[in-house]
C-alpha positions as CSV (number, residue, x, y, z in Angstrom):
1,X,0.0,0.0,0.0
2,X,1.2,3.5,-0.6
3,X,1.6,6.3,1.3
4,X,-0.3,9.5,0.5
5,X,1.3,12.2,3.0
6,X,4.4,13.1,3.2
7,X,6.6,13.0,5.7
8,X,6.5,15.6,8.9
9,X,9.4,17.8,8.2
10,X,12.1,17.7,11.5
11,X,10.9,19.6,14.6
12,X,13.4,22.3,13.6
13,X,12.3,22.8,10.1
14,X,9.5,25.6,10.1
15,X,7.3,25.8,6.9
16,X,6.9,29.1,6.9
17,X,10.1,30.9,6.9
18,X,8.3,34.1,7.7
19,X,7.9,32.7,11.4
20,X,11.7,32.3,11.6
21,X,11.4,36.8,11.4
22,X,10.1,36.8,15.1
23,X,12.7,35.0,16.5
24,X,15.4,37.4,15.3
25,X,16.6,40.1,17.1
26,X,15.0,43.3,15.3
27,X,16.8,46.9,15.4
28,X,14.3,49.6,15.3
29,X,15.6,52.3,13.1
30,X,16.9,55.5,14.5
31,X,14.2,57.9,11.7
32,X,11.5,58.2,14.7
33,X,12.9,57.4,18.4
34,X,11.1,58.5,21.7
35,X,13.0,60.5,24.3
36,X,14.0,58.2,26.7
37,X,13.2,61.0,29.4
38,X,10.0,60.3,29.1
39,X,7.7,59.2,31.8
40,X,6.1,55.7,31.5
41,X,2.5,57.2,32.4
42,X,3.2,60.3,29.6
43,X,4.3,57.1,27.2
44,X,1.0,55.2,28.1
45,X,-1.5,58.4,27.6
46,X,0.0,59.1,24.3
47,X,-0.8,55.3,23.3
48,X,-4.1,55.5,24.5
49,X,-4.7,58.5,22.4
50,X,-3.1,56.8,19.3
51,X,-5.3,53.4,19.8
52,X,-8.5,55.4,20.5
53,X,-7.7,57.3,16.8
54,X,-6.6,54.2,15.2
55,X,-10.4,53.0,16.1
56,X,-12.4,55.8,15.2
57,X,-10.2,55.7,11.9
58,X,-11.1,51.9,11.3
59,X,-14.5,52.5,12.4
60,X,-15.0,55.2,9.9
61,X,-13.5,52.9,7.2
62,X,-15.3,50.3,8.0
63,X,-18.5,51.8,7.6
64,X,-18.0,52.6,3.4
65,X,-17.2,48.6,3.3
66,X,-20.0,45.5,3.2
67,X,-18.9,41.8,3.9
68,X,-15.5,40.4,4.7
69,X,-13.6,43.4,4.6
70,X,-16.1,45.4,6.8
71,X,-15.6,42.1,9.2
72,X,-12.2,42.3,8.6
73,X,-11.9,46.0,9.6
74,X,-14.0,45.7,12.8
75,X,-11.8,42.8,14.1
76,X,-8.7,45.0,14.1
77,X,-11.4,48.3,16.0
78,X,-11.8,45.1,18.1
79,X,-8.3,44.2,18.6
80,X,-7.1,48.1,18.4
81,X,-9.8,48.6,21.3
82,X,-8.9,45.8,23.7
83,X,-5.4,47.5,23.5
84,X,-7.0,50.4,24.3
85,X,-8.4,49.1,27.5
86,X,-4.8,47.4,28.7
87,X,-3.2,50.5,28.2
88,X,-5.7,52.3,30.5
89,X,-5.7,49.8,32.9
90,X,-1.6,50.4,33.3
91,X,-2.8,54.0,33.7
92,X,-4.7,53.2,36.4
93,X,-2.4,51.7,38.2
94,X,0.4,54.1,38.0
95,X,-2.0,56.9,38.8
96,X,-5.8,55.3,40.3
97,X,-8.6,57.5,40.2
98,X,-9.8,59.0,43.1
């Protein structure tokens, strides 16, 4: 009788060279850098500010669409939202609300 699969490639053979990209070290290029003076709760207001616009933007996009890529599109407000909410939640722990 004949096999039909193939073989499992080794455990250290990935199919999909594009995974091997996370496991490199990555040097973030020097064009846009953040002054390391910066506070971490300054750092964290300005990302909650830049998630909360990345939503309204997809939102907004999302409503000219129909079908898979509106779906698409509201994933990522989805994904851009929950984000959203971690970053505010480190706020609130370096500063809680009264």
């Amino acid at each position: 009788m004949t096999k039909i699969t193939p073989d499992p490639p080794p455990n250290d053979a990935c199919p999909n060279p594009a995974l091997h990209i996370m496991a490199t070290s990555h040097t973030p290029s020097a064009l846009f850098s953040i002054n390391p003076d910066i506070d971490t709760e300054t750092l964290l207001a300005h990302a909650c500010e830049s998630l909360a616009s990345a939503n309204v933007m997809v939102n907004d996009l999302a409503g000219f669409l129909e079908g898979t890529h509106r779906n698409t599109l509201l994933g990522i407000a989805q994904v851009i939202m929950l984000g959203e909410l971690a970053v505010n939640r480190a706020l609130d722990r370096l500063d809680p609300p009264q």
